[in-house]
N, C-alpha and C positions, 0 to 999 in steps of 0.2 A: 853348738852343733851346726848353726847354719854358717859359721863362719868355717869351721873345718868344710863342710861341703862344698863350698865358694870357692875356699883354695883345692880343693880336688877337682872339682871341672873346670878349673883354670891353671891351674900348675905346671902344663908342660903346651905345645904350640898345638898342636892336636885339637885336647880339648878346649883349651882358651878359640880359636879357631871357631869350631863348633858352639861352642857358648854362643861368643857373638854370632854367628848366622841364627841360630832358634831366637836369640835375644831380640835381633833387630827385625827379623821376617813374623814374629808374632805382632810387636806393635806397628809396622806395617798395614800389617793385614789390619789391627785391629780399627786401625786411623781409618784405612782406607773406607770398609765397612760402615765407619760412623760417619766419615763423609758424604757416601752416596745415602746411606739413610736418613740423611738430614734434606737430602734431595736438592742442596745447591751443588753438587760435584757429580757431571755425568762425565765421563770417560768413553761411554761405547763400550764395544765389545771387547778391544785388544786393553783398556784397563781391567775388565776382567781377567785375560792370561797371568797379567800382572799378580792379581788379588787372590784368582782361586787355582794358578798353576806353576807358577814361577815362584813366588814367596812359598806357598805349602811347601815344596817342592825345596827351598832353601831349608825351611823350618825343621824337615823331616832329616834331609840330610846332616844336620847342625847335631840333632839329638842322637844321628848313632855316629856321629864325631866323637863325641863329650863319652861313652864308656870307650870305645877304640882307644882314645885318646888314655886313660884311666888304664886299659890293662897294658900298651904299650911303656907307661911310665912303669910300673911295676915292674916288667921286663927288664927296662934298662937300670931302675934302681937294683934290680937284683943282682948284675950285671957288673956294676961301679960297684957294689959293697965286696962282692967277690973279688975286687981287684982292689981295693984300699983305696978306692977314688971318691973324692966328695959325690955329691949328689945334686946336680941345678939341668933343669930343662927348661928353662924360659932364654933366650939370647937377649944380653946384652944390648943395647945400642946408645953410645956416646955421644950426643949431637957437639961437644969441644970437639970433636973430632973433624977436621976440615975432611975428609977422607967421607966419613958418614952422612955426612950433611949432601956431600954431591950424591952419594948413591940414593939417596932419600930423594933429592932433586929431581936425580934422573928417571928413578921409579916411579915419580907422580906424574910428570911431564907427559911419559908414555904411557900411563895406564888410562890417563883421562881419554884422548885421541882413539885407543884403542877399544875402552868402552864405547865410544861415542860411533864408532865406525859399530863395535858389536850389537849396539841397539836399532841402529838404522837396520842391519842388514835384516834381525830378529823380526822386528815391523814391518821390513818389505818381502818377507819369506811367510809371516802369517797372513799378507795382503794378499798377497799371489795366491795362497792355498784356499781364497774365499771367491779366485776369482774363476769364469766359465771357463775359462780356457785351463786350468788346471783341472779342474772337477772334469769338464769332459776330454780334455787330451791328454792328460797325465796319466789315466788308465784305460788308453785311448779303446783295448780289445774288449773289455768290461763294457764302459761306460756309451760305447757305438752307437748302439740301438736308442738311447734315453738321450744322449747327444742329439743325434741328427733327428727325431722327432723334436727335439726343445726348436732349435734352430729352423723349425717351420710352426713355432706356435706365437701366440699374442704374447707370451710373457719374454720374449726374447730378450727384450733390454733390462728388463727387471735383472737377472743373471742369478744364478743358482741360490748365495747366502740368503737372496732376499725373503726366498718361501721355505728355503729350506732348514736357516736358523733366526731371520730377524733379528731384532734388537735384542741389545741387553746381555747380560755379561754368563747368565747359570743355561741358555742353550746353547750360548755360542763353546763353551769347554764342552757341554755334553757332545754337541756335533765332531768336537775334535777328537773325543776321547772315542767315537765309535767311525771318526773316519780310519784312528791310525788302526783298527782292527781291519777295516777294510782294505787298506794298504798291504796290512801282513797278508791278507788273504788273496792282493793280488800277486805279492811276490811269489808265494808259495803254491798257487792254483789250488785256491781253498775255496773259492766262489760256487755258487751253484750257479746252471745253467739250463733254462732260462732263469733270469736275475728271479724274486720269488717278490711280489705284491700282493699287498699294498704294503708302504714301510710301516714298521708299527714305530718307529721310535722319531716320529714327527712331531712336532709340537703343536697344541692346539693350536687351529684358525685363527681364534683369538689376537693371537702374537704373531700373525704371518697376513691373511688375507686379509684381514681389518684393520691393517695400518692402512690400506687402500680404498678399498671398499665398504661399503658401509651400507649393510645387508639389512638394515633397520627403518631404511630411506625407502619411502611408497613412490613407489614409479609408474605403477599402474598395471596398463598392458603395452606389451609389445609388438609390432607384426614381424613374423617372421617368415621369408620366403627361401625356398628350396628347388632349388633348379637341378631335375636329374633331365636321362636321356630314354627314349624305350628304346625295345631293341629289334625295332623293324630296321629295314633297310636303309630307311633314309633318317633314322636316330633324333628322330622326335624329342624335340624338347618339351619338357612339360614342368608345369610350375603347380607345387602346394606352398599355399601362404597361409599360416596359422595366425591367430591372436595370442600370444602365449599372455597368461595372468603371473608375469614376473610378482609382481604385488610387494607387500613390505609394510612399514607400519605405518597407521595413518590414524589421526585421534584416539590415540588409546589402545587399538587393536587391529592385528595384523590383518590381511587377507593374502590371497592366492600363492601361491609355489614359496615365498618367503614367510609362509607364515611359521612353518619349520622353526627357524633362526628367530623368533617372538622369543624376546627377556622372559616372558610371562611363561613359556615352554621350556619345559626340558625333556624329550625324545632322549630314550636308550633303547640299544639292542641288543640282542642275543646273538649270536653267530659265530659263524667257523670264521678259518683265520682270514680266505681271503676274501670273506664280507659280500660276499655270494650269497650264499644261501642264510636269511633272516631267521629263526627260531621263534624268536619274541621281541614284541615293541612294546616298550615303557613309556605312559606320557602322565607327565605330573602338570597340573595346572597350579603355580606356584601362587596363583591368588586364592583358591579355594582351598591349595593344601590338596586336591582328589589324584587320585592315582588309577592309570586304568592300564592294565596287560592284556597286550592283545596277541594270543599263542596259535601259532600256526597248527594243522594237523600231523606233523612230524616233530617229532620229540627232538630235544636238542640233545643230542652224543657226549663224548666227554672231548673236551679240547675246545669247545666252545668258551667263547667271551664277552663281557658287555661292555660298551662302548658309548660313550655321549655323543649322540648327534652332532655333528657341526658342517661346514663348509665343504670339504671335500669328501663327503661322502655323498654327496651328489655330485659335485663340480671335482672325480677322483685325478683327470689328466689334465688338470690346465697347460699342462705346460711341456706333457709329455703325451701330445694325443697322437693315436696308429690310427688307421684308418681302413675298411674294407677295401675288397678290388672295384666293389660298386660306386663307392663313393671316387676312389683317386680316379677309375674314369669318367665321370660324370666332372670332379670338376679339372682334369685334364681340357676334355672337350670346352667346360666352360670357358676357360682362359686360353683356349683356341693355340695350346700344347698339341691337339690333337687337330687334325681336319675332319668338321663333324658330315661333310660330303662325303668323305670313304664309308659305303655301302657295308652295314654291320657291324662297324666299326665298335660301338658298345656292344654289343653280346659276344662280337669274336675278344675284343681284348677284355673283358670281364671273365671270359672263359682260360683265357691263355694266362692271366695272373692267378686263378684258381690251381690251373694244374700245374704251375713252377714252383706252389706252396714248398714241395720239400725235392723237388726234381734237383736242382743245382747246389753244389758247395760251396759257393763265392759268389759275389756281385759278377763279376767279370763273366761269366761263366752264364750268369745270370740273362745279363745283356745282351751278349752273342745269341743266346737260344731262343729268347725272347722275338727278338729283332728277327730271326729266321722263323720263326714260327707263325708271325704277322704276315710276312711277306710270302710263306708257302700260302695260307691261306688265298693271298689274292692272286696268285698267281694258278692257284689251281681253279675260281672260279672267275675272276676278272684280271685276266693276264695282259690288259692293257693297262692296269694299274699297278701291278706288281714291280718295276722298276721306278715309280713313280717319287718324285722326294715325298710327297703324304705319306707315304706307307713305312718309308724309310723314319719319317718323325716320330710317325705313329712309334713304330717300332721302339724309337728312343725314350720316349715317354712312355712306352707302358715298363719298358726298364728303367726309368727313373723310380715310379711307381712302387716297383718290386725293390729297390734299392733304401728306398726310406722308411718302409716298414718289414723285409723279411732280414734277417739275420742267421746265414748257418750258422756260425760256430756259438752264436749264443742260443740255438734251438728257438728263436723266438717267429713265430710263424703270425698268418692270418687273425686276428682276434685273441690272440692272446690276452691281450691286454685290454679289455674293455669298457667304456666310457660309460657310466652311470646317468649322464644327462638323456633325459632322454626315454627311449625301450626299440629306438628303428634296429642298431646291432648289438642290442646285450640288454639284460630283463630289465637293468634299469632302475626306473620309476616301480614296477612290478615286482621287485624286490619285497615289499611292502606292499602296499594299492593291487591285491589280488585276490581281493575278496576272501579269503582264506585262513587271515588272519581276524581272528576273533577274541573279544574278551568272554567272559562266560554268562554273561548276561546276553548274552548275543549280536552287541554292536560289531560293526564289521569297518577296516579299512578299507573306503571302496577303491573303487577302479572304475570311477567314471571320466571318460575322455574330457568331460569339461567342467572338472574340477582343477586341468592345468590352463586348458587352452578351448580356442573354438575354431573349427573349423571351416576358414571362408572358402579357397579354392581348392580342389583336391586333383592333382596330376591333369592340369588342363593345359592345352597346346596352346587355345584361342579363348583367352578368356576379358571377357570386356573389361572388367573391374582391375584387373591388373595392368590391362591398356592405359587407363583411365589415368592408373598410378604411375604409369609409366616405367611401369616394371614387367611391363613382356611387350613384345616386337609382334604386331599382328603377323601372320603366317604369310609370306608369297602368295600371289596371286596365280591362279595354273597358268601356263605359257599357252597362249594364242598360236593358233598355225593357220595355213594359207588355206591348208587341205579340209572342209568340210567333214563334220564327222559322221560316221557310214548310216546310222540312223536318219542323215537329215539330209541326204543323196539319196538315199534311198524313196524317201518321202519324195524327196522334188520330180526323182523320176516318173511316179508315181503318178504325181499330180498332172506331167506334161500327157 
């Protein structure tokens, strides 16, 4: 029996064909597998395509070769019997044949070359599609807004595989197998718009931010300083400096803001899809084995999901952070994009990126209105400034501003996308830490301020301690004039 079925899926070129592709792509595959599990053979990720998409992909093929193969022999035997013709579908080849011999020659010659060119190009076509410049110019109308925010964040050299699939060979096919869905969806305009966050088909922290990072390491405290502007006339700088308790683990057990990330912790939640609004928090203490739910006073809906705490669910835009109008003019002015001497300069351009939110259809469009609407400002109240190059800058940085975070055609506006670190522009920390969430015995996750951080300096112009540090410029001294002031003429007259 098994001999007749050996000459059936080999009897004619078809299936003989397909034989050997299933034949050779399953012990392939099955080598390859026993070689990485033996953990002296790493390949990266493009031996994965190899393992789990290029062989399957042979293997699958080969097996509906082998019946194809089977009903067109039948066909043709049916064929030859109706005509009194023998019956053979395998071809001959006579290597006596000087004739034979070269076409064999010539067909090795050029298949090797031509492999060898096909492999390269295969390699340098899945290198490309891992790199930033494809991820974000490839689908340049899509990908705009997540683009040009990467390209002003800390992880810019990192470049998209690095967070997005890591190492190893079972994300990097899964990323391919749901880019090419995104692909079809950009050809065919199947996208939604605004893009719709957070991705859920990312791969734990684990595998991305802790090849780097190493959330376990006690670092203590932090000082963190924050330089905004008020919005008097003359755009007061003012400085809060926190102590943030980054924390991490130290002798056995964690402390402050990373105690989260504790081996000994496992934190789940409940929630809707875009991880806004929390339901329930699970925390199991895996040395005691205790479990404690702590449920909010709103019921969770149906479409809710639970999810294992990890890394970006505080730290959610590393790489892709938007920013308010507050913030881009605050550090506009910082890095002196902005002349912080133009009189109102933060509350008029904080106002004027507010109301462009959805006013214009284009960057371009953008900028023009922008830039005229700075410069009406000062021309209606300080018209000896209004032609001034300040104003004209101004003008151009607060459309830079509006250019790296609003997006018509992708509807993606002010705060859409909002940064978890934190609670100054989105809940945040308060996600959680609002008191509200209760288990039933009545513990509470609190919401005390310095359970993250403490509070040194708070929105101070003139502050010694950060003189000291040498992190804020004591304030000008008021300008001296010739003329007596009317109080102390007054007096002298007085006196004489």
């Amino acid at each position: 029996m098994i001999k007749h079925f050996f000459a059936a899926i080999t009897g004619n070129v078809i299936s003989l064909v397909g034989t050997l592709m299933a034949v050779v792509g399953l012990l392939l595959i099955v080598a390859l597998l026993a070689m990485q599990s033996l953990g002296g053979f790493q390949g990266g990720a493009y031996l994965g395509i190899l393992t789990f998409v290029v062989l399957p992909m042979a293997f699958l093929l080969g097996i509906v070769l082998v019946p194809l193969g089977m009903w067109w022999r039948k066909r043709q035997d049916a064929k030859l019997a109706a005509q009194g013709k023998e019956t053979g579908h395998l071809p001959v080849f006579d290597l006596n044949q000087e004739r034979t011999r070269g076409v064999l020659i010539t067909f090795v010659a050029l298949a090797i070359p031509v492999l060898a060119i096909a492999a390269g190009l295969t390699f340098k076509a899945v290198h490309y599609m891992d790199s930033t410049e494809f991820c974000g110019m490839a689908c340049h109308k899509v990908m705009q807004p997540e683009y040009t925010a990467f390209q002003r964040s800390p992880h810019v050299r990192v470049g998209c595989a690095g967070c997005h699939i890591g190492p190893g060979a079972e994300w990097f096919v899964k990323a391919k197998i749901s880019g090419s869905w995104q692909l079809i969806a950009v050809m065919f305009d199947l996208y939604p718009r605004p893009i719709e966050t957070p991705v859920h088909s990312l791969r734990p922290a684990s595998g991305t931010c802790e090849q780097c990072h190493w959330p376990t390491k006690f670092v203590g405290e932090r000082l963190k300083v924050r330089t905004h502007f008020a919005d008097d006339e003359q755009n007061t700088e003012l400085k809060t400096a926190l102590m943030v308790k980054v924390g991490g683990r130290e002798g056995g057990a964690s402390h402050g803001i990373h105690w989260h990330v504790d081996p000994n912790h496992v934190v789940r939640y409940l929630s809707d899809r875009s991880r806004q609004t929390i339901y329930e928090v699970e925390l199991t203490n895996r040395t005691t084995g205790e479990t404690k739910t702590f449920k909010s006073e709103e019921a969770a809906p149906a479409g809710t999901e639970w999810r294992t705490m990890d890394c970006i669910d505080c730290h959610n835009r590393p790489a892709h952070n938007f920013h308010s109008p507050q913030y881009e003019v605050d550090l506009a002015l910082s890095e002196g994009r902005i002349d912080r001497t133009l009189p109102f300069i933060k509350r008029e351009g904080v106002r004027i990126l507010t109301e462009s939110e959805t006013a214009y259809d284009s960057h371009d469009a953008a900028r023009e209105g922008i830039a005229a609407a700075t410069k009406a400002f000062y021309a209606a109240n300080y018209p000896d400034l209004a032609e001034s190059e300040a104003v004209a800058q101004a003008g151009k940085a607060l459309g830079d501003a509006y250019a790296w975070n609003i997006f018509p055609h992708m509807k993606v506006t002010w705060n859409l996308y909002p940064n978890h670190i934190g609670h100054k522009d989105s809940p945040g920390c308060f996600r959680c830490h609002d008191n509200k969430h209760k288990t039933d015995d009545g513990d509470k996750i609190g919401k005390k301020c310095g359970t993250c951080h403490n509070l040194v300096v708070e929105e101070e112009s003139d502050s010694k301690l950060l003189q000291e540090l040498g992190l804020q410029e004591p304030p000008p001294e008021p300008v001296a004039t010739d003329a007596a002031p009317a109080g102390e003429a007054q007096a002298t007259g007085t006196a004489n």
